[in-house]
Structure formats: C-alpha cells, structure tokens
C-alpha positions as CSV (number, residue, x, y, z in Angstrom):
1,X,26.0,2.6,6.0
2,X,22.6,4.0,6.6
3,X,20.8,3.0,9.4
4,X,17.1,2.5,9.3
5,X,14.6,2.4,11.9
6,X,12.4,-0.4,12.0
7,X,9.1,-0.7,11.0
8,X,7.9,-1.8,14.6
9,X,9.2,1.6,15.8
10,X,7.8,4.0,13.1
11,X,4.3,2.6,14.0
12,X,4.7,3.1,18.0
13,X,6.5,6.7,17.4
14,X,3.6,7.5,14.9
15,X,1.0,6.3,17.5
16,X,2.4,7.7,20.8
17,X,2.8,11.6,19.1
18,X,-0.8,11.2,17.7
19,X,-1.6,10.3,21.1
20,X,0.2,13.0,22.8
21,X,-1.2,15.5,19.9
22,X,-4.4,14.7,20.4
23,X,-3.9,15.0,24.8
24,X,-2.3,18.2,24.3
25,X,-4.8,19.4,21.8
26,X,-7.9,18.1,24.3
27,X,-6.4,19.8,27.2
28,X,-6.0,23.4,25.7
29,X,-10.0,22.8,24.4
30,X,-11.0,22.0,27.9
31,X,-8.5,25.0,29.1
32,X,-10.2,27.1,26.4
33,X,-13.6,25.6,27.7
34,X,-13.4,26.4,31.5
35,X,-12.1,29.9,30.3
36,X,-15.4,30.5,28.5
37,X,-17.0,29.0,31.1
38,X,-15.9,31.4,34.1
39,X,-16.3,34.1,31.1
40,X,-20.1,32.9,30.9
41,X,-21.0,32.6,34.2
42,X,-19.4,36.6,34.8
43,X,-21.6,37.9,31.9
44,X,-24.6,36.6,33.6
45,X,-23.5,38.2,36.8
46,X,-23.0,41.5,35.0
47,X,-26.6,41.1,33.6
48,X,-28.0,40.2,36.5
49,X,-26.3,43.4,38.6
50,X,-27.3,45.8,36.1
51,X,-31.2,44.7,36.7
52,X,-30.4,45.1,40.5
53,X,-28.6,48.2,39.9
54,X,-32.0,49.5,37.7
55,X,-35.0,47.6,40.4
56,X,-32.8,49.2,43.0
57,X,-31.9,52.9,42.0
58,X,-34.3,55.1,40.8
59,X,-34.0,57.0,37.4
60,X,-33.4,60.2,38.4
61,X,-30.3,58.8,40.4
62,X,-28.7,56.7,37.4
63,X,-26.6,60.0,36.2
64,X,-23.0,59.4,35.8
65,X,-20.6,56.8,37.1
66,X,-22.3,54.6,39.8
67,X,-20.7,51.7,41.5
68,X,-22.6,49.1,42.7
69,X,-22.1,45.6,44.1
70,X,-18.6,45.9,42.9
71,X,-19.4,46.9,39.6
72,X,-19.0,50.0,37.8
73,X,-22.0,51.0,36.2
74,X,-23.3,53.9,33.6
75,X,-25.5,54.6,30.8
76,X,-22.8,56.8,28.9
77,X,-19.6,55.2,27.8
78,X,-17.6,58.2,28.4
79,X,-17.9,58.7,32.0
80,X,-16.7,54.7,32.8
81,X,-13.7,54.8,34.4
82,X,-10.1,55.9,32.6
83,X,-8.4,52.3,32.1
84,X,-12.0,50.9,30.9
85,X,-12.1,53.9,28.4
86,X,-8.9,52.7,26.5
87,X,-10.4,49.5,24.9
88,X,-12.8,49.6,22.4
89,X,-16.8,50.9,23.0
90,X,-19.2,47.2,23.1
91,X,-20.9,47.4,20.1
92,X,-23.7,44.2,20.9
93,X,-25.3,44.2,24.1
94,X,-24.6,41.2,25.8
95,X,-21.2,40.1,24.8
96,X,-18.7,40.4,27.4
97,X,-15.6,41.7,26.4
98,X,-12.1,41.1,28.5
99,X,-8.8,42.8,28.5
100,X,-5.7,41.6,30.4
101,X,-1.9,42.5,30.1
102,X,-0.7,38.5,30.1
103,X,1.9,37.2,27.8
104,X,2.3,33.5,26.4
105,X,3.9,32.2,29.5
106,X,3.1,35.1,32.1
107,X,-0.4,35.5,34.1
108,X,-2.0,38.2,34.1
109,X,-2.1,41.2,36.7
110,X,-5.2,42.6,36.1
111,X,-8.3,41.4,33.9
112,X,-11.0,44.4,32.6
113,X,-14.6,43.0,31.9
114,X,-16.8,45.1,30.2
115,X,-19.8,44.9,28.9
116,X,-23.4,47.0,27.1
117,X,-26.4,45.6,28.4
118,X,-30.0,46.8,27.2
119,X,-32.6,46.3,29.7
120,X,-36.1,48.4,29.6
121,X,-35.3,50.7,26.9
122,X,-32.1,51.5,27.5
123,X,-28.5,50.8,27.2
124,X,-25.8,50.5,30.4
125,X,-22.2,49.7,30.3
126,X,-20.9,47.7,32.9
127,X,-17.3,46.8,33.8
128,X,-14.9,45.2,36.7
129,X,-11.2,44.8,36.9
130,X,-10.2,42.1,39.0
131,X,-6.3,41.9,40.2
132,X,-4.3,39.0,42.0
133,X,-5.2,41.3,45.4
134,X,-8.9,41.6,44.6
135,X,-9.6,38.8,43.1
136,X,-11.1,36.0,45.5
137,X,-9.1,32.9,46.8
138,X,-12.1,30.6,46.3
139,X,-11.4,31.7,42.6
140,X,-7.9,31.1,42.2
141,X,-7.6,27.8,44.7
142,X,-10.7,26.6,42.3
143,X,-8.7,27.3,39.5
144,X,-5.3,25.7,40.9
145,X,-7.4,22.6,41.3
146,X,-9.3,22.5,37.7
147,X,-5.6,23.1,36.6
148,X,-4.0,20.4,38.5
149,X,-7.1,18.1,37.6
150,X,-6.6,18.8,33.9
151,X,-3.1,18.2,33.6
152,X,-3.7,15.0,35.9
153,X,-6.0,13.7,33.5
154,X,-4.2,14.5,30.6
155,X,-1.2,12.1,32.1
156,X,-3.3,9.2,32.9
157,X,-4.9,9.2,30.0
158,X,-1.2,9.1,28.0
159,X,0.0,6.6,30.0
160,X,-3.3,4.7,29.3
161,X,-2.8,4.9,26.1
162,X,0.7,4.4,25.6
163,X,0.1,1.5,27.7
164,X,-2.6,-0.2,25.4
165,X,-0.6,0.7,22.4
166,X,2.6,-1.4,23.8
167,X,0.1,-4.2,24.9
168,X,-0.9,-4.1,21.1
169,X,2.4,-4.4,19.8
170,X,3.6,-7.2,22.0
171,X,0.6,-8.7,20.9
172,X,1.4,-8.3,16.9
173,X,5.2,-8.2,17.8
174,X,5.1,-12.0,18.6
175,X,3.1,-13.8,15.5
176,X,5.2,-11.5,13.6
177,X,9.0,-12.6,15.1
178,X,7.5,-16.0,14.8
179,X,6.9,-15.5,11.2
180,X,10.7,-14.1,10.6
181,X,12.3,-16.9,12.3
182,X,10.0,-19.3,10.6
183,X,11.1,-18.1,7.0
184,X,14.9,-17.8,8.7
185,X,15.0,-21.6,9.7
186,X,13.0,-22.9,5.7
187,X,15.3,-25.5,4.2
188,X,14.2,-27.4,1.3
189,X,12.4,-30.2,3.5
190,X,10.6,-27.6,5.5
191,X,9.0,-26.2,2.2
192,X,7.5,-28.8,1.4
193,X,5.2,-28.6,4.9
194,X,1.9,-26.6,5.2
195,X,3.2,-23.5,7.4
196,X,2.1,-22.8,10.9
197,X,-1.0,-20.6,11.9
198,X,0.6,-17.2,13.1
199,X,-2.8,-16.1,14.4
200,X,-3.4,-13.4,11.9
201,X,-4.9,-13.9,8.5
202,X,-2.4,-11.1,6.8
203,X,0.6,-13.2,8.2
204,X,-0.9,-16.7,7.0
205,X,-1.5,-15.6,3.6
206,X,2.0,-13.9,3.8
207,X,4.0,-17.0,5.1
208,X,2.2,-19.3,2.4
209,X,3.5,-16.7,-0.3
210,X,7.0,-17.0,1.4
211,X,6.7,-21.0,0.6
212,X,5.2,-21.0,-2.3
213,X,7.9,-17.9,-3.9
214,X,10.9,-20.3,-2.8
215,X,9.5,-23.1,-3.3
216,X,9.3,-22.1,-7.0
217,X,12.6,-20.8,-6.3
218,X,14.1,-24.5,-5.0
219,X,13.0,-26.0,-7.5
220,X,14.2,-23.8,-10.9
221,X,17.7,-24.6,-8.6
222,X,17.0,-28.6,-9.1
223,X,15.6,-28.3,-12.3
224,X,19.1,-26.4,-13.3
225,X,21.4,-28.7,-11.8
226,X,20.1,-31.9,-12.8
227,X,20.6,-30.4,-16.3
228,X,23.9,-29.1,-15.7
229,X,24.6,-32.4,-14.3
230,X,23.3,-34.1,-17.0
231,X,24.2,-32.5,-19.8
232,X,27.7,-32.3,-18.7
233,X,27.8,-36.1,-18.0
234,X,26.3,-36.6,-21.4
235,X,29.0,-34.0,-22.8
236,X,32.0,-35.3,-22.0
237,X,31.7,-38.8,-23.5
238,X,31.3,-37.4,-27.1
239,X,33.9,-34.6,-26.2
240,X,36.3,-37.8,-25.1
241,X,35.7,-39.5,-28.3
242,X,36.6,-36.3,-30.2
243,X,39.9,-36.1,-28.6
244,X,40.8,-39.6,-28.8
245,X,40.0,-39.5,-32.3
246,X,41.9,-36.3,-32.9
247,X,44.9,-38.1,-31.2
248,X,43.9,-41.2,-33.3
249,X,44.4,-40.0,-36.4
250,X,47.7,-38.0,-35.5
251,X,49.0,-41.6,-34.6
252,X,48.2,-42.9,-37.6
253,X,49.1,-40.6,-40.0
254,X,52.9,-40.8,-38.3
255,X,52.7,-44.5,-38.6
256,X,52.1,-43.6,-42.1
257,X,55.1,-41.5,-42.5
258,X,52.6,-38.9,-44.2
259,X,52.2,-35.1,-42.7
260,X,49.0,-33.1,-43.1
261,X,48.4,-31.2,-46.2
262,X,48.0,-27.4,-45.0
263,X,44.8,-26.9,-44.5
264,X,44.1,-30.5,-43.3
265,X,46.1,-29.7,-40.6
266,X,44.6,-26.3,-39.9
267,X,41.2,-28.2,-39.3
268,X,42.6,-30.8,-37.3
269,X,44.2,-28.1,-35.0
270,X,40.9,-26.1,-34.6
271,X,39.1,-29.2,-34.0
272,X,41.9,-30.0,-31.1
273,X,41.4,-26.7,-29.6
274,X,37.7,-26.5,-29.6
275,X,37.5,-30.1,-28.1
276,X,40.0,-28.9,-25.3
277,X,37.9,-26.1,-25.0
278,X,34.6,-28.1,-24.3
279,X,36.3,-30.5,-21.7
280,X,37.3,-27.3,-19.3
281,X,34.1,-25.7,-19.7
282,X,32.2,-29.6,-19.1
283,X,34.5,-29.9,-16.1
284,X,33.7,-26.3,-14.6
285,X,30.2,-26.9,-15.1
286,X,29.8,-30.3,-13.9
287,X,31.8,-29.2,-10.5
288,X,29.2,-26.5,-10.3
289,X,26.4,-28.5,-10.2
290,X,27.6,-30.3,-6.9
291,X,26.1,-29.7,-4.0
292,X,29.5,-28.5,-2.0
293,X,33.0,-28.7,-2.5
294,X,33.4,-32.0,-0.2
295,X,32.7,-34.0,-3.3
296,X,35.9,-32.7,-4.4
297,X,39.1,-35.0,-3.4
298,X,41.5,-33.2,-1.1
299,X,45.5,-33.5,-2.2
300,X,48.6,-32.0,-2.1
301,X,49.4,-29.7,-4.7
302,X,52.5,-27.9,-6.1
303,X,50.9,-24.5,-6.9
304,X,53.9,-23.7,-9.4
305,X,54.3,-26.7,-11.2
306,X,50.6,-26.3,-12.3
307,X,50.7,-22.6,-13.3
308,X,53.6,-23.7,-15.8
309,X,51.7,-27.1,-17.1
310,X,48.4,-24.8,-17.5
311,X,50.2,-22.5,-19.3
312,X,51.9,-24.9,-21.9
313,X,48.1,-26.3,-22.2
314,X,47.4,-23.4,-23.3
315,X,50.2,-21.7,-25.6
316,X,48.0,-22.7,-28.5
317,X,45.7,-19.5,-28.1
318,X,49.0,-17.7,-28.8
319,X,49.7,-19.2,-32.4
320,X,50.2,-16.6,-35.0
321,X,50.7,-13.7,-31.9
322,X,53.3,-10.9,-31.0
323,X,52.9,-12.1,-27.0
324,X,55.3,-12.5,-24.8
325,X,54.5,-14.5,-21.8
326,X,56.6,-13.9,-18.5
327,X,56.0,-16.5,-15.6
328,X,57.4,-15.7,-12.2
329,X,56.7,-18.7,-9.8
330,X,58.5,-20.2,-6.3
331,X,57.5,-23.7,-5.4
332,X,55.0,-23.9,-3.3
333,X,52.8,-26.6,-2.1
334,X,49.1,-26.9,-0.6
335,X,46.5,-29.3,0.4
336,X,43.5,-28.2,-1.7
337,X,41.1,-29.5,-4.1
338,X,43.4,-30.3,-7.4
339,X,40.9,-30.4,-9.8
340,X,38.9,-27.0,-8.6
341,X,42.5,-25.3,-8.6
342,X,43.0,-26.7,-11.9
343,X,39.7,-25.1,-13.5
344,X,39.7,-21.8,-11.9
345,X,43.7,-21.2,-13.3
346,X,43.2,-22.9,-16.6
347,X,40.1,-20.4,-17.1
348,X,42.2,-17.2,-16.1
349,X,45.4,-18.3,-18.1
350,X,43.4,-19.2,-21.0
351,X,41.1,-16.2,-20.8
352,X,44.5,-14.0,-20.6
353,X,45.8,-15.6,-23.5
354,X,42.8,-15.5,-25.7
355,X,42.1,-12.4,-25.3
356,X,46.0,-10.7,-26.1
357,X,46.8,-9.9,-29.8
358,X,49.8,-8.3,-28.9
359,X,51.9,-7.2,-26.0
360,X,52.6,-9.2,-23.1
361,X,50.8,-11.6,-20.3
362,X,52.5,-11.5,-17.2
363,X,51.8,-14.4,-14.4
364,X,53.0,-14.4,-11.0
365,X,52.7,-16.6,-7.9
366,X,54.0,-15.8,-4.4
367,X,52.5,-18.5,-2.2
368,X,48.7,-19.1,-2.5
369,X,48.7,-15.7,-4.7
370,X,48.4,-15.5,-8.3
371,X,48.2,-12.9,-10.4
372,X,47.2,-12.6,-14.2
373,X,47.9,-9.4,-16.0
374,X,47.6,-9.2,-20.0
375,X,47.3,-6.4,-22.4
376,X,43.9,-6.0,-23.8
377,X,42.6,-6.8,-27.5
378,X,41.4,-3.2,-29.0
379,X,37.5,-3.3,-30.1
380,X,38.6,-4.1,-33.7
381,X,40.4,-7.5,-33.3
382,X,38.3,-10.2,-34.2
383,X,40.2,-12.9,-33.4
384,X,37.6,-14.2,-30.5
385,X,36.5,-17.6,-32.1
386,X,36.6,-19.3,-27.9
387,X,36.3,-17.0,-26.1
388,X,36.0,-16.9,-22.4
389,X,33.2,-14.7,-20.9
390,X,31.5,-17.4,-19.7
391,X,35.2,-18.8,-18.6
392,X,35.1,-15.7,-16.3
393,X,31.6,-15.9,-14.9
394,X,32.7,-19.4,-14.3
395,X,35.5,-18.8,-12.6
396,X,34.1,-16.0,-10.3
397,X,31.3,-18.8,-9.2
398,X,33.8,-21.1,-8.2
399,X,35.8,-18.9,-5.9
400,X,32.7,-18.2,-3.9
401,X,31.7,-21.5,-3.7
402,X,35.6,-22.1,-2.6
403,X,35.8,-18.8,-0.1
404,X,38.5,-18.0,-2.3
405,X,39.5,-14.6,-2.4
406,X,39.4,-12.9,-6.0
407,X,39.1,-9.9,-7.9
408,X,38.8,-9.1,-11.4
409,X,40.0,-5.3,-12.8
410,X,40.0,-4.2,-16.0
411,X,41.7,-0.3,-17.2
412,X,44.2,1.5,-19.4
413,X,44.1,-0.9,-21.8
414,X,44.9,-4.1,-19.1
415,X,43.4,-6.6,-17.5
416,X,44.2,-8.3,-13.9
417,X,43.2,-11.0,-12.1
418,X,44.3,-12.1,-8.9
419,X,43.0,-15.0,-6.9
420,X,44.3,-16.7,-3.8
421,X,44.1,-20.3,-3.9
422,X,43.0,-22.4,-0.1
C-alpha cells in the first residue's frame, strides 16, 4: 500500500526549503557583496597610489618597472612583472582585474590585482599579489569575523523563520483537527445543528458544505427505506392473497375430482412460481430496510435441515432440465437469525438453479460453510424469465450487514458461492 505524506507536511517541507533557499541564496549575495566590496575599496587604493606615484616621481624617472608603496607600477605592460604578464592586458582603465589559483572548496594562495589607470594623459598599469604571508592579519581576522557574522546570521534568521512557520501551523493545525473530528463524530442528530465556528472563514464554509453534502446524503437514505419499507409491507399482502388463491383453487379443483387442462395448469404453475418469487425478494428487501440486524429474532437452527427444505422449495426452477443436484450436508446446529439465514441460502440455491440448463449444481455444508457450485447457462439460453441478479446484489448486502463472510466467483464455465453463516 502506498503511503502518502500529509498535506500538513508538504506545506512545512515546501516552506522550510524555500526558506533555507532563499538564506543560502542571501548569504552567497552578501558573500559576493563583501567580495566586491574589499575589490572596491583596493581599486580606489590602486588609483589613489598611482597619483602619488605620478605627484611624487618625476617624469624623467617613471621609466620601466617601479615599485612603490607596495605596488608595482609602469606605463608599459610588458615590463610588469612575469606572473602579472601571464593574464590578460586591462583593456578599460579603471576596472580592476584579479587572478587567484583557488578551487570550489580550497582558498586561495596568492591573489594578482591588476589594473590600467589614465591619469594626466597617460596610461599606467598597476598590480599587487598578496599571499597568506603578505597579506595583513587585520585583513584576514576582519574577514574571519564578517564570515562568522554571516553564517551567524544566516542561522538565526532560519531558526526564526522555521520557528514562525511552526507557530503558524499549530495555529491552522488546531481549527483544522477540530474540523476533522467534528465531521468524524456527525450522526444524523448532529446534522441537523448549525456547525461550530473553526475560526477561519475557508473552514466554516467547508464544514457547512460537509453538513449540508450528508445531510442530503441522510436523507436520500430515509427517503429509500421508508419506501423499501413501505412498499414491501404494501407487497406482501397482495403477494399473500396470490398464493392463497393459487392454493385455493388447487383445493378446489381436487374437491372437484377434476385435473387442469394442460395449459391451465402451465399458467397456474407460472403464477405459483412468480408469487414465490415476489415473497423472497419482499422478504430480503423488507429485512434490508431495518435499521440493524437486532430486529431479527435469535434461534437455534439446524444448518442442514434448511439447505435440504430450500432446496426442495426450489426444485421447480429445474422442471424441463438435464441437472443433477448433489447435496452433501452433516447436521449442524447454530444460534443465528433463522429468517436472515433463510434468505441469503434461498437466494444462492435458487440463483444456482435458475441459472443451470444443463450439467450439475453441487451444494455442500461442513459446519457454518456452505458452498454453491453450478454449471453456467451459455449466452444463448433464454430460459431467464426470474432471474436472480438482483437475488445476488441482495444477498451480498445482507452478508455485510450480518459480518458474514462471502465470496462470489465466476470462471470456466462455473459459478461458486460460498458463505459462512454466524
């Protein structure tokens, strides 16, 4: 199973890199910026030593290489010293250039500055290389510190941050559980009350959807069993008087001593079945409707002695058929609701049956186990005037509604069903 990370968590994760992102990416700038700023303030030095160099030296002494202050000074690029010489001539007076041997993760050793500056007329090239043994230690304990200060910053202003962000979140976090375990503890009396403010307008308008969505929801559930209740109530006296009347005139045609013409008979028979029919499905329908399975009474049943009455109930889908019907049973009794048991069988057998032309149904019990195999019907048999989806669908709500365990296969040409009853 696939396991997702919350919602709660994507946001924080999301927040806390864009925070460390932007940190990280802030520090380099203001790395980059005290860079250019040391850079800056060396450029102006240079300028400012090559005017010394000219207010201080006369012309006629300004030939060749000159070093002064520190600095290496001369009007003609070629005569600057050696490891100056291997980098590129400045084009642009003014611009300082620097060179260094440093990697990604390794200081450098030594750092060339160069740079052309024009002052009265002409130009002079003026370079230093500073090294970790020439360098000053105001320099580099001044740039431990900016370094230290930098990096110090940078983790007080993530933990900050992260801090605020978690602050935020608790904050949202809470109206939020409150919502979830609001819509986890809704029954039908509790949608009927306004909902509770959860401080944020987003969430109010959300819970009142929640309400009103099942709300709508409870009551399509009421609406469809009061009719199931209803209807199947209403059914069952007209199916009752059906049967009665079937039996009735059975009766009174043997008092009469007279048997039914053919096709008299044929009708009666169909009539019969499809009353017998009705009554199972009312039944199954009307238990449905219920509320819960305590409505149903409790008694002992014998789990075998059922199977066999079901199955002579209903032998009469099997008129006119090349089945063969093999029941394998041990006595076995159980407390259980009779009348559930009863349905959820007589749907199986009688599903089993209707829907073999030929071949053989095979019903076993071992216990609380039954199981139903029968050979299937090819596509071109027609001979489905009751049948039984609905039977199935039925039968299948039942055993949920009981915790019954039950499975329903169909391949190679047969079917089987096996449920275990209690």
């Amino acid at each position: 199973m696939k396991h997702h990370i919350s919602l709660k968590w994507v946001v924080a994760l999301s927040f806390l890199t864009l925070v460390i992102v932007l940190v990280i990416g802030y520090s380099l700038l203001s790395a980059h910026f005290f860079v250019r700023g040391m850079d800056n303030i060396i450029a102006s030095n240079m300028a400012d030593v090559v005017e010394s160099y000219v207010a201080a030296v006369p012309a006629a002494e300004r030939q060749g290489l000159q070093s002064f202050s520190g600095y290496q000074i001369s009007s003609v690029w070629q005569q600057m010293p050696e490891q100056i010489r291997a980098f590129r001539e400045p084009g642009t007076a003014g611009v300082l250039l620097k060179y260094n041997d440093s990697g990604w993760f390794t200081p450098p050793d030594v750092i060339h500055f160069v740079m052309r500056v024009n002052l009265a007329g002409h130009s002079y090239f003026i370079s230093r290389s500073v090294s970790r043994e020439t360098v000053s230690p105001l320099v580099g304990r001044n740039a431990n510190q900016s370094l230290r200060f930098l990096v110090l910053l940078s983790l007080v202003i993530l933990i900050i941050v992260s801090v605020i962000i978690w602050l935020i979140f608790k904050q949202i976090s809470r109206p939020v559980n409150a919502l979830g375990q609001w819509a986890r503890d809704l029954n039908k009396n509790k949608l009927k009350e306004i909902p509770p403010d959860f401080s944020y307008p987003e969430l109010n308008r959300l819970a009142e959807l929640i309400r009103i969505s099942l709300s709508s929801v409870q009551e399509s559930l009421e609406r469809e069993h009061r009719f199931l209740r209803h209807s199947s109530h209403e059914l069952r006296t007209p199916i009752s008087v059906i049967r009665n009347n079937v039996e009735l005139l059975g009766k009174l045609r043997e008092k009469a001593g007279k048997d039914w013409e053919p096709r008299q008979a044929q009708v009666i028979e169909r009539i019969d079945r499809a009353s017998l029919t009705m009554k199972h499905l009312t039944e199954t329908l009307l238990w449905l409707s219920r509320e819960s399975e305590e409505h149903l009474p409790v008694n002992a049943l014998d789990l075998a002695e059922l199977i066999r009455e079901l199955v002579a109930e209903a032998r009469y889908l099997l008129k006119d058929k090349e089945v063969v019907v093999v029941v394998e049973t041990e006595p076995y009794t159980l407390t259980v609701a009779g009348i559930a048991a009863r349905i959820v069988l007589g749907n199986l057998i009688r599903n089993a049956f209707q829907h073999t032309c030929q071949g053989t149904v095979c019903i076993s019990q071992k216990e609380g186990r039954v199981k139903i195999v029968n050979d299937l019907a090819n596509e071109h048999d027609k001979n489905r005037d009751l049948g039984f989806g609905l039977g199935l669908q039925l039968t299948e709500q039942l055993a949920q509604k009981l915790h019954w365990s039950y499975s329903n296969n169909a391949e190679s040409g047969r079917h089987c069903a096996i449920i275990t009853i209690g």
